[in-house]
DOLUMTOR-579574 format. One line per 2 residues: number of its first residue (from 1); their letters; for each residue x, z, y of C-alpha. Coordinates in pm, 1 decimal. Each point is the difference from the previous one (the first is absolute). Layout:
NUM = a = X:Z:Y ~ ...
This chain:
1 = xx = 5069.4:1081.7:-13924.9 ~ -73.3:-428.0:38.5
3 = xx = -204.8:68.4:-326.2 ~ -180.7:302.3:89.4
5 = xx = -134.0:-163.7:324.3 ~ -99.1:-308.2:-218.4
7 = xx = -179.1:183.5:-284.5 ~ -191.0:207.9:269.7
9 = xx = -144.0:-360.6:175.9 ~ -24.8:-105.7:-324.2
11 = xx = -210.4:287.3:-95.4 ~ -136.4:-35.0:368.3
13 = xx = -139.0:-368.5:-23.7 ~ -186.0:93.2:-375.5
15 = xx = -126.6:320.7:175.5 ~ -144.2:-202.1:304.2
17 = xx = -58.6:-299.8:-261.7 ~ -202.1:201.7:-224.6
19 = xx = -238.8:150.1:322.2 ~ 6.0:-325.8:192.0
21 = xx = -204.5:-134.3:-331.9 ~ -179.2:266.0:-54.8
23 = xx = -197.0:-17.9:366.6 ~ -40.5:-371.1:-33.0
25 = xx = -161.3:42.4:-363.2 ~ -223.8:305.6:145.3
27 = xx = -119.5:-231.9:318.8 ~ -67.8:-288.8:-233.7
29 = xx = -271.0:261.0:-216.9 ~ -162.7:121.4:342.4
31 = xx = -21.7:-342.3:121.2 ~ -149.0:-162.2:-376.6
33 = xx = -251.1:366.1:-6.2 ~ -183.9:-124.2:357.8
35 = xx = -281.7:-215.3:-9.9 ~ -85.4:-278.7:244.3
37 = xx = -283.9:20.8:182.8 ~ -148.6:-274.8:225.1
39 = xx = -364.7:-24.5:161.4 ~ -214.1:-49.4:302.2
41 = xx = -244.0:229.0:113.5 ~ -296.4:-179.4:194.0
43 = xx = -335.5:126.4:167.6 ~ -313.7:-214.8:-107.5
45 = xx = -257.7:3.0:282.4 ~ -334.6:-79.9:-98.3
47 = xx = -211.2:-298.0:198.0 ~ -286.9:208.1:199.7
49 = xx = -201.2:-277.5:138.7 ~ -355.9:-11.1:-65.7
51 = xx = 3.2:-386.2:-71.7 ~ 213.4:-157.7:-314.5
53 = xx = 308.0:52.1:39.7 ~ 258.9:-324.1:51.0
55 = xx = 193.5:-81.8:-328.7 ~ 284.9:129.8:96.0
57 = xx = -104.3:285.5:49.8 ~ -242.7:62.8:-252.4
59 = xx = 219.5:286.8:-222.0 ~ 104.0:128.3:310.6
61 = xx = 320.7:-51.5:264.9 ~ 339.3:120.9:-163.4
63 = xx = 253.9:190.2:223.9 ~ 298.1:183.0:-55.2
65 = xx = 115.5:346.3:1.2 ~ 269.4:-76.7:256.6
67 = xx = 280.0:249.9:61.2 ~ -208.0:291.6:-144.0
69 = xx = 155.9:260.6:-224.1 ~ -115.0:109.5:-340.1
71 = xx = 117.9:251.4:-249.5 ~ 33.0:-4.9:-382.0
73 = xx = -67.4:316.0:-145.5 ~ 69.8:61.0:-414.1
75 = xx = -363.7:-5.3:-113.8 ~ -177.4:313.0:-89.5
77 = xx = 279.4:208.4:292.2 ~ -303.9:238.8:91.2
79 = xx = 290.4:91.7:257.3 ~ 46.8:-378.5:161.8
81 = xx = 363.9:11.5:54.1 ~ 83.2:-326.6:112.3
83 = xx = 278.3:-182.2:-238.7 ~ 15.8:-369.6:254.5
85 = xx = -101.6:-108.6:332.1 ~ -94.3:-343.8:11.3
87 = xx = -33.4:-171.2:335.9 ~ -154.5:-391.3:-3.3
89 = xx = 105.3:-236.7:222.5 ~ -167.1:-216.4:224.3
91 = xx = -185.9:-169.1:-283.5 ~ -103.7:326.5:-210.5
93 = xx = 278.7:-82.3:-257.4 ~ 270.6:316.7:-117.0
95 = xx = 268.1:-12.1:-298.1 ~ 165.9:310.4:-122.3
97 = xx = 166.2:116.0:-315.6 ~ -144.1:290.7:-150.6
99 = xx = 64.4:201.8:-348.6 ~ -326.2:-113.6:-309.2
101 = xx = -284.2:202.2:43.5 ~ -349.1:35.0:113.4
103 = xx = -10.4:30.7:379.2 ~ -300.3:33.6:180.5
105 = xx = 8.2:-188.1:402.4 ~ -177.6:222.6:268.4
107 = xx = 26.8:-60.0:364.9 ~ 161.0:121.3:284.3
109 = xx = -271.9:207.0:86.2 ~ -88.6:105.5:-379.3
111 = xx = 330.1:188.9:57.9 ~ -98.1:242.8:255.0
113 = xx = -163.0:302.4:-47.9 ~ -353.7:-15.3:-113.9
115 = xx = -127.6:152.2:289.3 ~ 209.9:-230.9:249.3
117 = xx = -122.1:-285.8:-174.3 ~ -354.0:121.5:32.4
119 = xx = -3.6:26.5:344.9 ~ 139.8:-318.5:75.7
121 = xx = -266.2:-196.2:-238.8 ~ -299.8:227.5:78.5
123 = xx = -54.4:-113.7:348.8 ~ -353.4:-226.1:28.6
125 = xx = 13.9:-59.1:411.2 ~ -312.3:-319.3:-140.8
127 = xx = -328.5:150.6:22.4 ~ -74.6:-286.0:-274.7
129 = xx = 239.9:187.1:-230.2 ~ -51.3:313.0:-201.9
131 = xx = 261.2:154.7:-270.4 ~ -87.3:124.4:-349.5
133 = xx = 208.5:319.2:56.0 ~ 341.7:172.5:-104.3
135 = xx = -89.3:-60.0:-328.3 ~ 66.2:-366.6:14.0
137 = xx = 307.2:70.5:262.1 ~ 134.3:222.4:-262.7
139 = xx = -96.3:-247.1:-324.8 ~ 150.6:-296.7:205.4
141 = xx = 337.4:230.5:83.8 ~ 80.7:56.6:-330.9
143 = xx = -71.9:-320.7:-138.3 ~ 307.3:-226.1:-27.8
145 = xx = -37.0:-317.7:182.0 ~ 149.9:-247.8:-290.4
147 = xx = 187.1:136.3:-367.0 ~ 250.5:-225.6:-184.3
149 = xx = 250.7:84.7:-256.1 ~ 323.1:-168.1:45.3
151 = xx = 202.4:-1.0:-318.6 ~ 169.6:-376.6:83.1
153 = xx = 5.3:-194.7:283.4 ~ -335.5:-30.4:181.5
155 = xx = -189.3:-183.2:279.8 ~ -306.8:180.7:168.5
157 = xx = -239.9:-139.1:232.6 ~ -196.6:303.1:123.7
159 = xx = -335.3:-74.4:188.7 ~ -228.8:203.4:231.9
161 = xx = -320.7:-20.3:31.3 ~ -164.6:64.1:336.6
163 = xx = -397.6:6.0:40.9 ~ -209.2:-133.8:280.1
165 = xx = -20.4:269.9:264.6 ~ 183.1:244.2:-142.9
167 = xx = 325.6:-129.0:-70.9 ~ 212.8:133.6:-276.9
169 = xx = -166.9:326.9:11.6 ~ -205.8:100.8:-304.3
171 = xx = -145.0:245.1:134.9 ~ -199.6:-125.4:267.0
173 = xx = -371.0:-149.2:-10.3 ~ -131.2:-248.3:284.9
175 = xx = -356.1:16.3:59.4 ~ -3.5:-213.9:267.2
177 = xx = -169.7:-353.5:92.3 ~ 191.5:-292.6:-192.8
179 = xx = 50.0:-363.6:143.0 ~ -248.5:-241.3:-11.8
């Protein structure tokens, strides 16, 4: 009986052994198959004065993206399925961990419906302003904001570019008086 109960831990322990190695050998391939990604995402604002600009601000006044959320999206995913949030911080920087591929960053509001989107960009309350149409809303929906490929560790600095007037909307035109 005495060696029954010890062949059946013994058996026990290499039985719990055997799995107990197993998971820690499958968690160490999941954790060596994600990449690490770090970035910042800024907006670039133009200088709109009508005289020279100062020097420090002649390519423009950097700020970041802070606490915004963006999506990556496997390039070419007609469908957009989302594969990872990221959310910046207070200084536009994110990290995550993410399987190789080509991903394709969109915005929070690139993730909405088309039509949802639409309406919240189309609005011109500035007489000076005029839009080039659903076209361009449509163009500038489906076009990824930045593309990388991550197949080993990476570091991204994303930038947006807004224009005088209009912001980061492409698809608005001023036609109004500029600075002297």
């Amino acid at each position: 009986m005495i060696k029954f109960k010890r062949i059946s831990i013994i058996i026990f322990l290499i039985i719990f052994g055997t799995f107990l190695i197993s998971n820690i050998n499958k968690s160490k391939v999941i954790k060596t198959d994600l990449i690490l990604v770090k970035g910042t995402i800024n907006i670039r604002k133009p200088y709109c004065g009508g005289a020279p600009p100062p020097h420090e601000e002649e390519f423009g006044i950097f700020y970041p993206f802070a606490n915004t959320e963006f999506y990556l999206v496997f390039e070419n995913d007609s469908s957009r399925k989302a594969q990872y949030k990221i959310v910046t911080d207070e200084r536009g920087c994110f990290e995550i961990y993410i399987k190789p591929g080509t991903y394709s960053l969109f915005s929070k509001q690139k993730m909405l419906p088309f039509e949802e989107f639409y309406e919240i960009n189309k609005e011109v309350s500035n007489s000076n302003l005029m839009s080039w149409g659903k076209s361009c809303y449509k163009k500038w929906y489906n076009t990824p904001d930045f593309v990388f490929t991550a197949s080993r560790d990476t570091f991204l600095f994303v930038e947006y570019g807004e224009s005088c007037y209009t912001g980061m909307n492409p698809c608005l035109i001023y036609n109004g008086p500029y600075p002297p």
